[in-house]
C-alpha positions in Angstrom: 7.3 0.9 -105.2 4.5 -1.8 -104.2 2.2 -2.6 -106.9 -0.3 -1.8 -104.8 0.9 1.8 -103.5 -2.6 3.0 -102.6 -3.2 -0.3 -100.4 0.0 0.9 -97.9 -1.0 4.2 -98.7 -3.3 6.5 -97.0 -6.3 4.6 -97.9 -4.8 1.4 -95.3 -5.4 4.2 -92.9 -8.6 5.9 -94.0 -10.1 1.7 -94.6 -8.6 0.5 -91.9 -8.9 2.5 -88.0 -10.2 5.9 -89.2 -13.6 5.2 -90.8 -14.5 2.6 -87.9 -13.2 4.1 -86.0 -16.0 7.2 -86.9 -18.4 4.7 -87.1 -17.5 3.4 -83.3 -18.1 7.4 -81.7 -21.2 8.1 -83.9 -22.4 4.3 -82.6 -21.8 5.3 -78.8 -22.5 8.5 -78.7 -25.6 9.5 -81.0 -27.7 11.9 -79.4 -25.2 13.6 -77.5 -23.3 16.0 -79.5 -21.6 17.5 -77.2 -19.7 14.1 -76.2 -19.3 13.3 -79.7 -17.6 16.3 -80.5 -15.3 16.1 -77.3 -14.7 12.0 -78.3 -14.2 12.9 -82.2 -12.0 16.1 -80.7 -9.5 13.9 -78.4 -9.4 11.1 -81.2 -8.7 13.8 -84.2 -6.5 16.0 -81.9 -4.3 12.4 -81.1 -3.9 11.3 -84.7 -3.0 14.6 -86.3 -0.3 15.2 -83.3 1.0 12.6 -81.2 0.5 9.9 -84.2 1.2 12.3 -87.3 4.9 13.2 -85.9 5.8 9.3 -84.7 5.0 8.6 -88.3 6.9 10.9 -89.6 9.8 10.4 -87.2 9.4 6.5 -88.0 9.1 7.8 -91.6 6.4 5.6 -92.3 4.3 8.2 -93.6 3.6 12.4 -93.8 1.2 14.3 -95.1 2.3 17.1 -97.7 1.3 20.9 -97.7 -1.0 20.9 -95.5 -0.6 22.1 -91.8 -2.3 20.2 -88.8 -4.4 22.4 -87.5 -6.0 22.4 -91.0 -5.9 18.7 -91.0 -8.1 18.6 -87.6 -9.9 21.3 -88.7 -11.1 18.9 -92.0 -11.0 16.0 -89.4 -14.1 17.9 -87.1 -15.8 19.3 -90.0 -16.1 15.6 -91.1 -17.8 14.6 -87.6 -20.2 17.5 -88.0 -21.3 16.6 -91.7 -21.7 13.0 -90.3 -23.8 13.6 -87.3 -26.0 15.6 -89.6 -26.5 13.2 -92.2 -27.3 10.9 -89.2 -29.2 13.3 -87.5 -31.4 13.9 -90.8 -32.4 10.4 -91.2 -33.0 9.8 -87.9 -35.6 11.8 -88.0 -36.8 11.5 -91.4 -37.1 7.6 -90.2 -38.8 8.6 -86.9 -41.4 10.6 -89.3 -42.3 8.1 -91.4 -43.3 5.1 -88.8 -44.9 6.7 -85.7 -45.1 5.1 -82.6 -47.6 4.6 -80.4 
């Protein structure tokens, strides 16, 4: 067992391509939530699927109990909690210093 376990873990994977990753479609595709949704869909549907069952086949990694289409389920409730947030300062921000 690494010292480390929750470095090669599923925190190397939340820390390292998923949360940029996030970042990255909110970045390119704020105020269109329609595309974000369909860009978070594809990303979430390809990691849970494709990526989840090389993993496993490469045994590098598996997720426990839960099934995928809970998995992308959490995955897309995620994007919408984010655009909110996003969404809600946004326009607390645009509020607060009007433009001429």
């Amino acid at each position: 067992m690494p010292p480390l376990r929750y470095l090669t873990g599923e925190m190397a994977l939340v820390l390292g391509p998923f949360i940029p990753g996030s970042f990255w479609i909110m970045r390119l595709t704020y105020g269109r939530f329609g595309l974000y949704m369909l860009l978070n869909l594809i990303t979430d549907w390809l990691f849970v699927y494709p990526f989840q069952t090389m993993t496993k086949k490469l045994k590098m990694f598996r997720f426990g109990t839960i099934k995928k289409p809970q998995l992308l389920s959490i995955f897309l409730f995620k994007a919408v909690l984010m655009y909110g947030f996003q969404y809600v300062i946004v326009e607390k921000a645009n509020k607060e210093d009007p433009s001429p």
